[in-house]
C-alpha angles and dihedrals in degrees: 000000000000128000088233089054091050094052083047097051088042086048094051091043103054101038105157091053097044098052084048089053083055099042091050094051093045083050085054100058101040087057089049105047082047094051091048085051094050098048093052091049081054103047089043096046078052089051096043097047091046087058093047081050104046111002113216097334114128095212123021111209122200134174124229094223122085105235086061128226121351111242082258104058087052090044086048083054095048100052097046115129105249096025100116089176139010131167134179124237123194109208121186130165110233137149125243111253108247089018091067125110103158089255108130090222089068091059105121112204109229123211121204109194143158107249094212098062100025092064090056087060098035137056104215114193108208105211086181143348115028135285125281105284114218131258125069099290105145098240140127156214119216136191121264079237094066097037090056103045101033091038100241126146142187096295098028122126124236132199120214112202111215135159107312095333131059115209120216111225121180116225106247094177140353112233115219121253116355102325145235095334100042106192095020083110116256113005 
């Protein structure tokens, strides 16, 4: 008698363990394959949220204090040996004049950057308008998802509410999607 004709005969006789043996294995691979697929849409939503943070910079540095990094701490990054490029970012939560209702969710994060060295960190699609020029005109460019919910356009003016003093600032471009911080609230 084969060996092949004795694994049949032993399969036939014992069905129902031998239909729970399939359908385990079966079990086993689909986890498996799931578990494969769930941990690469989370390596890639990490990925993805790390570019919309900090661009194609490699380390991202911020200060504790409120009034950010001293001239001499940027000028100390700049002049690092292996830093190609570095650029300094201001970020501040605020709310738009006319938008705001008190209501936390309508907090807006503001970005002050230089245009020359952001754009070498961060990709800006611009959906519609141009880029920031540089120079310190005090313009801006905004996320479709604010244009579209608060009405502004390329052109429009927009008043930024701070501690005792608002700032006007003109809409230059609109950036596609929600912008450079992706998940910081409103940008």
């Amino acid at each position: 008698m084969g060996l092949n004709r004795l694994a049949w005969r032993m399969l036939a006789a014992r069905r129902l363990r031998t239909v729970l043996t399939i359908v385990g294995i079966g079990l086993g691979v689909g986890v498996l394959a799931a578990s494969l697929t769930l941990g690469a849409a989370l390596d890639a939503a990490v990925d993805r949220t790390v570019r919309d943070l900090v661009g194609r910079a490699d380390l991202r540095v911020a200060a504790f204090a409120d009034q950010g990094l001293s001239d001499e701490a940027l000028a100390t990054i700049a002049s690092t040996p292996g830093v190609a490029v570095s650029t300094a970012v201001l970020e501040h939560r605020t709310f738009l004049s006319g938008t705001a209702t008190g209501d936390p969710a309508d907090a807006v994060t503001v970005l002050g950057v230089d245009p020359a060295t952001y754009s070498a960190m961060h990709d800006l699609p611009i959906a519609e308008g141009s880029t920031l020029p540089s120079g310190d005109a005090p313009l801006a460019l905004i996320s479709q998802g604010i244009a579209d919910q608060d009405s502004f356009g390329v052109g429009s003016r927009i008043g930024l509410l701070g501690a005792g003093e608002s700032g006007d600032l003109r809409v230059v471009g609109i950036v596609a999607g929600s912008g450079p911080a992706a998940g910081a609230g409103r940008t």
